[in-house]
N, C-alpha and C positions, 0 to 999 in steps of 0.2 A: 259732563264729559262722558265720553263710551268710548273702550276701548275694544277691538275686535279681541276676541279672546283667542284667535290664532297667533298677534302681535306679543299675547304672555307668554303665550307656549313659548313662540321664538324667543325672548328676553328671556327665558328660563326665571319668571314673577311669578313665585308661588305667593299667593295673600296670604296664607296659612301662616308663612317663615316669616319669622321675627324683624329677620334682614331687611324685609319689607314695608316695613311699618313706615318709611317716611314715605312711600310712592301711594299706601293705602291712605295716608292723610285724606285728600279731597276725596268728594264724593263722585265715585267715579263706575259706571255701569259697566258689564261684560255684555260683548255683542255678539251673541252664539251663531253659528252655520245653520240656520233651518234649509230645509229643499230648496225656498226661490232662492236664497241667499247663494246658496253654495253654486246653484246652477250659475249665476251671474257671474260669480267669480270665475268658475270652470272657465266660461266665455272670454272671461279676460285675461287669463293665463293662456289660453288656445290665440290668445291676441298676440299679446305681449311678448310671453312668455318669461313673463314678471313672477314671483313666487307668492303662495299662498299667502300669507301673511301680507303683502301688499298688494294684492288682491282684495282680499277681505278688507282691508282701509278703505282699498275704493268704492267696495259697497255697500258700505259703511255711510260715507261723504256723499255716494248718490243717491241714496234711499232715505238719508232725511227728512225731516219735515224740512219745509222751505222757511228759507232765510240764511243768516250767515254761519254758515259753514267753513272752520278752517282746521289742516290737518296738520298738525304738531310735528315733523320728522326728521329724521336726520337725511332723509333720502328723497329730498325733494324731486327729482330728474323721473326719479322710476311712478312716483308719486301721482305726478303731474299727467306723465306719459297714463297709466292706467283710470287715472279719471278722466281723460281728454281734453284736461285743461279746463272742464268746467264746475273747477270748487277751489279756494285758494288754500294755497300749500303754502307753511314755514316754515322756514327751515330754523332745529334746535339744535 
């Protein structure tokens, strides 16, 4: 699992906080902003006008390796809408 680490900031998920200790159970990687990354998003918020953080999902979902790909959210509509429909989204 990878979570963009824009998606923690939003969630206010510190790993540090104790609080957290049941979400840190799986093993689960941080997906940092480099340059191409953040450019893409840029691109799809100047789209959308979706917000960072689901932004960063969708670049996320697009830039994987190939195969099955599905994005965990509660915000499927915005979700869908910023990857173009082409990664499946479910909604939690």
């Amino acid at each position: 699992m990878v979570v963009p680490a824009a998606v923690r900031v939003e969630a206010g998920w510190d790993r540090s906080d104790p609080r957290s200790a049941v979400a840190n159970r799986p093993t689960i990687d941080d997906h940092f902003l480099d340059q191409a990354s953040a450019n893409q998003a840029a691109q799809i918020v100047r789209r959308t006008g979706l917000t960072p953080a689901d932004t960063h999902v969708a670049v996320v979902a697009l830039t994987a390796p190939p195969g099955d790909v599905v994005v965990l959210t509660s915000d499927t509509p915005d979700i869908t809408r910023a990857t173009d429909g082409r990664v499946r989204v479910v909604r939690v």
